[in-house]
N, C-alpha and C positions, 0 to 999 in steps of 0.2 A: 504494500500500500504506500502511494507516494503521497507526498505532504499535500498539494494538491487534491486530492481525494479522502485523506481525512476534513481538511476545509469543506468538502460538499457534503460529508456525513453528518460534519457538527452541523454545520448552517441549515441542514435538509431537519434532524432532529432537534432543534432547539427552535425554528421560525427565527435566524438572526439573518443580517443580508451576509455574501459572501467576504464581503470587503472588511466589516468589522469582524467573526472570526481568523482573518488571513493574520491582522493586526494581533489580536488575542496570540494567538500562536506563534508569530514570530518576536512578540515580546516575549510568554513562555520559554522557548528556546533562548533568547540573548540571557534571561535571568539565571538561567541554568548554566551556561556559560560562563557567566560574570563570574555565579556563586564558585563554582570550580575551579574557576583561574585563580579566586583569592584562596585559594586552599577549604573553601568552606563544602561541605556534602549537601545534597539535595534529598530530603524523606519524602516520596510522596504515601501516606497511609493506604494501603490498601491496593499497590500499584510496584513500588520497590523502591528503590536511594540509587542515585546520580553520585558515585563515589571516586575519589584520586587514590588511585592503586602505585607505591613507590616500586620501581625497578632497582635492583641493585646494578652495579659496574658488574661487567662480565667480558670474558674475553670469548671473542669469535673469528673465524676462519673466513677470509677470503680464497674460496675455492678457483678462481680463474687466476690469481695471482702467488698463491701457494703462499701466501702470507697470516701471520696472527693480526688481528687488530681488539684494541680495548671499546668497550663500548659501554658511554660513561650512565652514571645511575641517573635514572628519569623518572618523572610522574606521568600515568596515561591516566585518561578519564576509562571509566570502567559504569555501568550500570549492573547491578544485585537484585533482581524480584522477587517480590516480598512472597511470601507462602501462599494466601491468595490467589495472586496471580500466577504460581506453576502450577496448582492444581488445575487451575481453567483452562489452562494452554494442554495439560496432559490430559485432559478429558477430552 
């Protein structure tokens, strides 16, 4: 499902025009964003958490170059869902 077509689901189920859910949503997204960048987690209840997963330094292999290289420790955004929601998706 592309962002686009969650917009016509919401606006179709809620009677909103399509323009103010597009807005709704891509605010959603920038806050999530924000919150992450500052180090902070996202809970949403009953849905799952928007969490920063730290990488440690590790060494890796360039296999075309027959070389080692370090590759330094990092934070990826990572998403967790909540109990809730695997159970709905495994049914």
């Amino acid at each position: 499902m592309t962002k686009a077509e969650i917009v016509n689901e919401i606006a179709k189920s809620v009677n909103v025009d399509k323009t103010t859910v597009q807005a709704v949503v891509d605010e959603f997204t920038k806050c999530v964003k924000d919150s992450l960048a500052k180090g902070n987690p996202v809970y949403i209840r009953g849905f799952g958490s928007f969490i920063i997963k730290h990488r440690a330094e590790k060494a890796a292999r360039n296999i075309t170059k027959n070389t080692t290289m370090t590759i330094p420790a990092h934070d990826v955004p990572a998403f967790k869902p909540a109990k809730v929601f695997v159970n709905v998706v495994k049914k």
